[in-house]
C-alpha positions in Angstrom: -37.1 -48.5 34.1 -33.7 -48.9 32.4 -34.8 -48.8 28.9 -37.0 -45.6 29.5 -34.1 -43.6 31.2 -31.9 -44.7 28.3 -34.9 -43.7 26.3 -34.8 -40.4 27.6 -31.1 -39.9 27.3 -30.7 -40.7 23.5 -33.6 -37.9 22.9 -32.0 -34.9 25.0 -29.0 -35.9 22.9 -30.2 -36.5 19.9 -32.6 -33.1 20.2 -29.5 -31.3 21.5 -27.4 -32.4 17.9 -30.1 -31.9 15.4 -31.1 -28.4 17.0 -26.9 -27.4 16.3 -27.1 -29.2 13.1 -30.9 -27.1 12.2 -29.4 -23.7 13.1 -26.5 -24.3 10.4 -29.5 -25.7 7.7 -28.0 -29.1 7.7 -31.1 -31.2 8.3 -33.0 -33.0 5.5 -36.2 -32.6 6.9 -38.0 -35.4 4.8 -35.1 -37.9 5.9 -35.7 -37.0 9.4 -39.2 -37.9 9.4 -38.9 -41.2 7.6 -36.3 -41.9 10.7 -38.7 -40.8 13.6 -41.6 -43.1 11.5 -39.1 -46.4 12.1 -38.0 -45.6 15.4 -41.5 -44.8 16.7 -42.2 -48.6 15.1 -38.8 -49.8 16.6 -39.6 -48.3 19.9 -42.8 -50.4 20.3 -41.5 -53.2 19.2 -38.3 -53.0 22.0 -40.8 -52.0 24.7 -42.8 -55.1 23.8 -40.1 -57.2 23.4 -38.6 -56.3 26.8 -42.0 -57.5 28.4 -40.6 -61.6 27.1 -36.8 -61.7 27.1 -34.7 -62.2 29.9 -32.8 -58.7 31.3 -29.9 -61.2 31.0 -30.4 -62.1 27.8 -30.7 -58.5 26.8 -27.5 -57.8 28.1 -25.6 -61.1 26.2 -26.8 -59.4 22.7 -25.5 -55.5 23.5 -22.4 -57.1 24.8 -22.1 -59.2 21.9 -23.0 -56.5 19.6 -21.1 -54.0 20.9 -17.8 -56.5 21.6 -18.1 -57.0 17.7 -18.3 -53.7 16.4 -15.4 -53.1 18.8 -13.4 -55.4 17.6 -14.2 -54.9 13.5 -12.1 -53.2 11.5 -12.5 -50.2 10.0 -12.6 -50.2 6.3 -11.6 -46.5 5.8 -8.5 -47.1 9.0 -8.5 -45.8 12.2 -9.7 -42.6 12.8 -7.3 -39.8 14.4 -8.8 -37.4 16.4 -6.7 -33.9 14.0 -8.5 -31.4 13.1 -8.4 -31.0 8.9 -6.1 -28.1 8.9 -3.6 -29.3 11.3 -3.7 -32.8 8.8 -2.9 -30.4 5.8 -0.2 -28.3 6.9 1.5 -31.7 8.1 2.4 -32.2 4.6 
């Protein structure tokens, strides 16, 4: 039930993003569709995959991978949350 409301989540989201990102003509549509072709194949493959691991095991890996990204540095520094013009006119 979890991974289905999640499921449903990430595509209002997602659909809510792409439709702001359409309206300005910033969507490659072909890169889109190669996207939706690997998550439909991802999706399977987590909803089958759900069916043999351990809930508890599933949440070890997501903590683990998300602790880790967390905790990596950034290559490019930290971001700041100022807007581009207020960064310039600081100079």
């Amino acid at each position: 039930m979890a991974s289905a409301t999640e499921l449903v989540i990430a595509f209002v989201m997602a659909s809510a993003g792409s439709l702001k990102y359409a309206l300005h003509g910033m969507v490659d549509i072909r890169l889109a569709m190669i996207i939706l072709a690997g998550s439909l194949f991802g999706i399977q493959l987590g909803a089958i995959g759900t069916t043999y691991v351990k809930p508890f095991m599933i949440k070890v890996v997501m903590g683990v991978i998300m602790g880790d990204r967390a905790l990596q540095p950034r290559a490019d520094g930290p971001r700041l949350s100022v807007p581009a013009r207020a960064h310039r006119d600081a100079r």
